[in-house]
C-alpha positions as a Markdown table, in Angstrom:
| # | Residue | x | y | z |
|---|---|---|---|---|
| 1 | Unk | -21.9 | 7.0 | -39.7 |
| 2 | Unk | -19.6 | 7.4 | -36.8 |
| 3 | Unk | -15.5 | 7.0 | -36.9 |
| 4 | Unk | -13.1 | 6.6 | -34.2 |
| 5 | Unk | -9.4 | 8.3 | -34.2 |
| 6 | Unk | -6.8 | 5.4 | -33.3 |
| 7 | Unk | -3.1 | 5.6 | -33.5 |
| 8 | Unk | -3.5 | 8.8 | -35.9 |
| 9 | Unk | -5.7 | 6.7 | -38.4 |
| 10 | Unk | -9.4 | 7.3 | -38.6 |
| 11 | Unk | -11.6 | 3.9 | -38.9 |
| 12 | Unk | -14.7 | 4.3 | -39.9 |
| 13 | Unk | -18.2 | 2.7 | -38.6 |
| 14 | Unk | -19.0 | -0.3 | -39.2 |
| 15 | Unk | -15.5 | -1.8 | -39.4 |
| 16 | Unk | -15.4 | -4.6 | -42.4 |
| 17 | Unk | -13.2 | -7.9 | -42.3 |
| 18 | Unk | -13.3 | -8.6 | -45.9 |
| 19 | Unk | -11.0 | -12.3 | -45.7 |
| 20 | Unk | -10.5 | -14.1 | -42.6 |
| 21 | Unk | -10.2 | -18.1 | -41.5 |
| 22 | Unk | -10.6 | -19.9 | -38.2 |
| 23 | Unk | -10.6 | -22.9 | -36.2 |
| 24 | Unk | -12.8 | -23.0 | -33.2 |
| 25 | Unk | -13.1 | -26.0 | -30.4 |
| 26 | Unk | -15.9 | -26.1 | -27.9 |
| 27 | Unk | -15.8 | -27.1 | -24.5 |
| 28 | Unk | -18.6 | -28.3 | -21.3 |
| 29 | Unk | -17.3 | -26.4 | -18.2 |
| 30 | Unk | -18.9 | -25.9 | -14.8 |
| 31 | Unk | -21.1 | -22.9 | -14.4 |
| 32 | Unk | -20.0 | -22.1 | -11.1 |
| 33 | Unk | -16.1 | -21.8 | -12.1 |
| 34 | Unk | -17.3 | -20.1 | -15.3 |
| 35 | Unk | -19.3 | -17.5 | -13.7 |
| 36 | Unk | -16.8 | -16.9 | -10.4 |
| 37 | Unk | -14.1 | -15.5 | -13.8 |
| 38 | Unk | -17.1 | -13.0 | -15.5 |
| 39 | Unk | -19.2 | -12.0 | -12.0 |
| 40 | Unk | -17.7 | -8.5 | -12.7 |
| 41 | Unk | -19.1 | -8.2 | -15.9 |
| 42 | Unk | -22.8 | -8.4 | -14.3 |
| 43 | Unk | -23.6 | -10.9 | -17.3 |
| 44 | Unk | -24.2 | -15.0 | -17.0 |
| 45 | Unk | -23.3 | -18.2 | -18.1 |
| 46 | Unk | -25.6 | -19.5 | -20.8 |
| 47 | Unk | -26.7 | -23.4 | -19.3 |
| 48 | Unk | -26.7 | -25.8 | -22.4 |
| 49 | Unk | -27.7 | -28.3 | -19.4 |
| 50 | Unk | -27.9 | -27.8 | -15.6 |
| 51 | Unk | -24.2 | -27.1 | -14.0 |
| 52 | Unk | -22.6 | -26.8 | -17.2 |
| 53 | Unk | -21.7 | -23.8 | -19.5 |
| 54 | Unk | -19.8 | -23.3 | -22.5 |
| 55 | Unk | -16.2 | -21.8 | -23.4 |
| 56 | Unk | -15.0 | -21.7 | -26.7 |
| 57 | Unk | -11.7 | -21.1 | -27.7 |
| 58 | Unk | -10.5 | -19.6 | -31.2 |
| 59 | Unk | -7.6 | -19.0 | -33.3 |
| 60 | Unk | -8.4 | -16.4 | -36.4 |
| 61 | Unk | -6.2 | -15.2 | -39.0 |
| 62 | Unk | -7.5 | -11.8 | -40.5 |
| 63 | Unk | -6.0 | -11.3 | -44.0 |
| 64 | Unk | -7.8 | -7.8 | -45.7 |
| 65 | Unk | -9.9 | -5.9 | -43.2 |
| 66 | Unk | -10.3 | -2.5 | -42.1 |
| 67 | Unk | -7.7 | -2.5 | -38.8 |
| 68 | Unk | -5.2 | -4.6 | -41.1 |
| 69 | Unk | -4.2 | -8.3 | -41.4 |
| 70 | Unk | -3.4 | -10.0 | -37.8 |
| 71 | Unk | -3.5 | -13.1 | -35.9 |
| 72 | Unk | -6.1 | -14.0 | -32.6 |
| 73 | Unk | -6.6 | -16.2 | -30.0 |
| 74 | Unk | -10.3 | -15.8 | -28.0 |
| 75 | Unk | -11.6 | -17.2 | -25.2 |
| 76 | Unk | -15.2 | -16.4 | -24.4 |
| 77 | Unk | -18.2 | -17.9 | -22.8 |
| 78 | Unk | -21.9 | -18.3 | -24.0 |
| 79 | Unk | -23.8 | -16.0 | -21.4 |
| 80 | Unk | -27.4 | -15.0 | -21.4 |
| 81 | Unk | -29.0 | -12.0 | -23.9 |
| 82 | Unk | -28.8 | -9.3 | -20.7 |
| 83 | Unk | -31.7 | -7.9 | -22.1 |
| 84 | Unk | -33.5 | -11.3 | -21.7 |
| 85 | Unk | -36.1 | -11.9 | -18.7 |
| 86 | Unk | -35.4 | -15.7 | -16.9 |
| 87 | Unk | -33.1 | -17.9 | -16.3 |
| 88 | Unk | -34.0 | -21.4 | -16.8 |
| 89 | Unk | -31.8 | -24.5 | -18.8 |
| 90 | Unk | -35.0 | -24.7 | -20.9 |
| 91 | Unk | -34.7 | -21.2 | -21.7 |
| 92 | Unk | -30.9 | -21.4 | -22.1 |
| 93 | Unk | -31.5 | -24.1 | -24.5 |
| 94 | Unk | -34.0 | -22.7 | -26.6 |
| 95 | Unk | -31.9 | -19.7 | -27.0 |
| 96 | Unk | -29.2 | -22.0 | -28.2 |
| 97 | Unk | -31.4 | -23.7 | -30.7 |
| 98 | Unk | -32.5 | -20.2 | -32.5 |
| 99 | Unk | -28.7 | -19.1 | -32.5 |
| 100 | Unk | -29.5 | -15.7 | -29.8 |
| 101 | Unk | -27.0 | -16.9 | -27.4 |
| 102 | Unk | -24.0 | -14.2 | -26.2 |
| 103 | Unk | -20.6 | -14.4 | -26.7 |
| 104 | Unk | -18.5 | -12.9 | -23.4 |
| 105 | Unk | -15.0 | -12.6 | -25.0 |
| 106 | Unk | -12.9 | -13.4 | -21.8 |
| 107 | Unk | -9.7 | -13.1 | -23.3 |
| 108 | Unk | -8.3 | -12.1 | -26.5 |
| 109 | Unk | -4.4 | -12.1 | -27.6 |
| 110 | Unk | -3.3 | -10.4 | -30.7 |
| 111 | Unk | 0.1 | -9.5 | -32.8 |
| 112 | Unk | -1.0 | -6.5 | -34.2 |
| 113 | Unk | -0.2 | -2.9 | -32.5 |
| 114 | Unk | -2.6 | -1.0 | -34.6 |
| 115 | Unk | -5.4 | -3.5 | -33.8 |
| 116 | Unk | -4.8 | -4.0 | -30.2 |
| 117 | Unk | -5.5 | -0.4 | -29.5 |
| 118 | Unk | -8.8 | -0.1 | -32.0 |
| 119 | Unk | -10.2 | -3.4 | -29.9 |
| 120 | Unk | -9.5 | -1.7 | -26.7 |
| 121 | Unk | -10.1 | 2.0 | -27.6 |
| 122 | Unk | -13.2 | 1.4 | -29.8 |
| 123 | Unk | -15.1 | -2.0 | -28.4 |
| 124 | Unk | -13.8 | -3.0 | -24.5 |
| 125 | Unk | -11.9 | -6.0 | -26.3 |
| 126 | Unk | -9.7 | -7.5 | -23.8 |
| 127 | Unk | -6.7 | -7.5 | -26.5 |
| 128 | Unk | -3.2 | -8.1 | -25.6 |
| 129 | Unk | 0.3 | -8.7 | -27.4 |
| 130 | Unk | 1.3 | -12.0 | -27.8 |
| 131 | Unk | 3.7 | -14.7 | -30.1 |
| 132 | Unk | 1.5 | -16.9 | -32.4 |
| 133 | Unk | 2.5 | -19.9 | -34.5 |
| 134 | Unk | -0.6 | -20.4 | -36.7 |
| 135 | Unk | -1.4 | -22.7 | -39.8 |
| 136 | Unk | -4.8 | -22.6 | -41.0 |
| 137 | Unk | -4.0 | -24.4 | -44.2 |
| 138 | Unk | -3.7 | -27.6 | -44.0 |
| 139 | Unk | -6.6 | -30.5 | -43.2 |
| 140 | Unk | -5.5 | -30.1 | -39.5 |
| 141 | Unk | -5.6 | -26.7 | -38.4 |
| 142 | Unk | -2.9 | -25.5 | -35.8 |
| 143 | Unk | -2.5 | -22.7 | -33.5 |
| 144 | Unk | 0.0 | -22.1 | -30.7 |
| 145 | Unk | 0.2 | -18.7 | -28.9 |
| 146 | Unk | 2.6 | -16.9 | -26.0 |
| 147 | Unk | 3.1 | -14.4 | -24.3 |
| 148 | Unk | 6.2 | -13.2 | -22.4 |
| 149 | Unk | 7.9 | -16.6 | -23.4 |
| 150 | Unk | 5.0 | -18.4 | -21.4 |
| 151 | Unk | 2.4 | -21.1 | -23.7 |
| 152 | Unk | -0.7 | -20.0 | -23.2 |
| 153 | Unk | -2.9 | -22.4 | -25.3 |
| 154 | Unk | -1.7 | -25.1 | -28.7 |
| 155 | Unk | -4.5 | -26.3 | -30.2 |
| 156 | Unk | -5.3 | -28.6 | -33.1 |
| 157 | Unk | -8.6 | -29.3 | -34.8 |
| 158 | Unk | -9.5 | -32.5 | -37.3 |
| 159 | Unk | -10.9 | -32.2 | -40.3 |
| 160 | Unk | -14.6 | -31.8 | -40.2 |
| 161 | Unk | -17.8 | -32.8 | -42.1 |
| 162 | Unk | -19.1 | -30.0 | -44.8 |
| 163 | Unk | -22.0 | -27.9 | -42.7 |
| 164 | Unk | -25.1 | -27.1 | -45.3 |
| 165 | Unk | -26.0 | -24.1 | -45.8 |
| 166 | Unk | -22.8 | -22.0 | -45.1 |
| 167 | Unk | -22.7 | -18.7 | -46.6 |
| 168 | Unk | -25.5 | -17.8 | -44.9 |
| 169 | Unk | -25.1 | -14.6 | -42.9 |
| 170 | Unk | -25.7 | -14.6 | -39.3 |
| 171 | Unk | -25.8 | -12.3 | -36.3 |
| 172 | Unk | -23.5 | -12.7 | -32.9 |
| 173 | Unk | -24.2 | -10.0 | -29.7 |
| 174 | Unk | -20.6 | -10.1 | -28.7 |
| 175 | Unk | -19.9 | -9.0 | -24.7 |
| 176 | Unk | -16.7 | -7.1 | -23.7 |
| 177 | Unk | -15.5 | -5.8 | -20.3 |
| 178 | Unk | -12.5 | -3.3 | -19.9 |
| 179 | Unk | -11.6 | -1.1 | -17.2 |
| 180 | Unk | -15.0 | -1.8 | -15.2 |
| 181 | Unk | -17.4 | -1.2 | -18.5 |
| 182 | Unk | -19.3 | -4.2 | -19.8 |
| 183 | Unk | -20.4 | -3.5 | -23.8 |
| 184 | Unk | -22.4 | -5.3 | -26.5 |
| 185 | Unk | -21.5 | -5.4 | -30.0 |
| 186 | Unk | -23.1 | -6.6 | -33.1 |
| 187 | Unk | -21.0 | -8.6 | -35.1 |
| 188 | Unk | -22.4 | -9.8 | -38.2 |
| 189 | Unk | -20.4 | -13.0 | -40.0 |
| 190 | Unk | -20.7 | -14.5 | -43.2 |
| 191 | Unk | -18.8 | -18.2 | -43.0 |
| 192 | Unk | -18.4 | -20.3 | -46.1 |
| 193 | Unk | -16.9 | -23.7 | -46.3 |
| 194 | Unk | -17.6 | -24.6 | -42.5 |
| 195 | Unk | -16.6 | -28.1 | -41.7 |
| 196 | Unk | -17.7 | -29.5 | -37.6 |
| 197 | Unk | -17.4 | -32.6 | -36.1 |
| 198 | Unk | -18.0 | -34.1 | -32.3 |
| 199 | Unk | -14.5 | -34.2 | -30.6 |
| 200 | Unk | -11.5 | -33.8 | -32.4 |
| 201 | Unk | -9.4 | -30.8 | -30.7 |
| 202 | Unk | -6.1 | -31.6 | -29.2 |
| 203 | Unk | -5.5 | -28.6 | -26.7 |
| 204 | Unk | -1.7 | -28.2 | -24.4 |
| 205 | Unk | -1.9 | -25.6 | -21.9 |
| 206 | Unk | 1.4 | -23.8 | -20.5 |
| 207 | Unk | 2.3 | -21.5 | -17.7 |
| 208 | Unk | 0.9 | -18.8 | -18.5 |
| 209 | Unk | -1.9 | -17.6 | -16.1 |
| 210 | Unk | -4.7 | -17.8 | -19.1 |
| 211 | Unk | -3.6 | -21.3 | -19.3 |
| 212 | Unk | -4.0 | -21.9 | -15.2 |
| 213 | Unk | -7.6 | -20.2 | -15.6 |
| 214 | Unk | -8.4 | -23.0 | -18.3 |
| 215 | Unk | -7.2 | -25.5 | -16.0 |
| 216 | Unk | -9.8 | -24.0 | -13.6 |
| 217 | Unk | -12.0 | -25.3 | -15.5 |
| 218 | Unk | -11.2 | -28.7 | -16.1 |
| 219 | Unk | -9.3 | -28.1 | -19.7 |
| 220 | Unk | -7.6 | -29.9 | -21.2 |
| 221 | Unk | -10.3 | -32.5 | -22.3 |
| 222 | Unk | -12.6 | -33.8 | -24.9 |
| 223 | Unk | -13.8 | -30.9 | -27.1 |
| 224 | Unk | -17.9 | -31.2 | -27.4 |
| 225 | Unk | -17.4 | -29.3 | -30.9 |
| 226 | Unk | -15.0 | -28.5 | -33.4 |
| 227 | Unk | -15.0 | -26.6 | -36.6 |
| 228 | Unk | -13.2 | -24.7 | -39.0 |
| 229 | Unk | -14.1 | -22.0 | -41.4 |
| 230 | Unk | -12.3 | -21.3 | -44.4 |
| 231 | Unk | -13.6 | -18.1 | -45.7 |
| 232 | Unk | -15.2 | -15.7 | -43.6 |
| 233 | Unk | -16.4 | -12.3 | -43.4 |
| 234 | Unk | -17.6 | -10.4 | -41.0 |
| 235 | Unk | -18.7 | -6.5 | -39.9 |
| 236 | Unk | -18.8 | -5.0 | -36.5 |
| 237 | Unk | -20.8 | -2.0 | -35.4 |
| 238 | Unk | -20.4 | 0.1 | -32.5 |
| 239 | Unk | -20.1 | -0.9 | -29.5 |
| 240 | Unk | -23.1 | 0.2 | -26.6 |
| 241 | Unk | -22.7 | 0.2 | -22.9 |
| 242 | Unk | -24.3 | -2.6 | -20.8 |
């Protein structure tokens, strides 16, 4: 088992989010704006069809885990397994279906000091500090988050349908670039009470240069998916160089 020294507190491998909630909406983008923002990563967009990619963005309030409760605002991109030969849509798309796609995560705002410099220090997460107004509690989640005075991203998310079968744990290789490095991380999840639906995401963009990079690609719009997860738990290991 290997442990990392951040801030004077050691945190021990693999790192454990015992309670956590969320609110996710997902969105078709073009591949060629999506990929012109991650080229320096070396990784690509994931094609769910030919032209378009995916970007998903995500608000998560972490209430008992390891680096301490704390709010979060991702935005990442589906890319392709690295360690995966071609480069087809069909192949894209059957990746998709068996749930081995990669999550790149592009940007990721925080209001926590301690966990800001574990995400940094320990995985390449691109954390900053930043102002959230969250409510993950009532049947239409809400999430609005700053930076510097400047919006970056409010979001709202509907009510879903019930997904079967939640509780079920699953497996996510999560991407990270910092300071020229790309990583990979496993992060396992455990989500129960997951509710989706088509549509139904209601997303303003500010001022703030994260927001003019969504606008680059075509946000706001329609969401293609939406969900929420009530409980969830989730571990992540180390993290591996590229």
């Amino acid at each position: 088992m290997t442990s990392h020294q951040v801030l004077g507190r050691q945190v021990e491998m693999p790192v454990e989010i015992r309670a956590a909630s969320a609110f996710t909406a997902m969105y078709s983008v073009p591949t060629a704006a999506a990929q012109s923002l991650i080229d320096d990563t070396g990784l690509e967009i994931l094609q769910f069809r030919p032209g378009r990619g995916v970007c998903v963005l995500v608000f998560v309030d972490y209430v008992d885990g390891d680096l301490g409760p704390y709010n979060e605002f991702g935005v990442s991109f589906l890319v392709r397994d690295h360690r995966a030969a071609g480069t087809s849509v069909p192949q894209d798309l059957k990746t998709l279906a068996q749930g081995r796609a990669g999550a790149l995560i592009h940007h990721l705002p925080v209001d926590g000091d301690f966990t800001l410099a574990a995400g940094r220090g320990i995985w390449g997460f691109p954390k900053v500090l930043a102002h959230f107004d969250v409510d993950h509690s009532g049947s239409v989640k809400r999430g609005s988050v700053s930076q510097g005075g400047r919006l970056i991203a409010q979001l709202s998310v509907k009510q879903g349908i019930p997904v079967p079968g939640s509780g079920a744990s699953t497996s996510l290789a999560a991407y990270s670039h910092l300071d020229g490095l790309t990583r990979f991380t496993t992060w396992d999840m455990s989500p129960t009470g997951v509710r989706s639906r088509p549509g139904g995401a209601e997303l303003k963009l500010g001022s703030h240069p994260i927001a003019d990079e969504l606008r680059s690609l075509g946000l706001p719009k329609r969401a293609l998916l939406t969900s929420s997860i009530s409980e969830l738990k989730m571990t992540f290991g180390d993290a591996q160089p590229v």
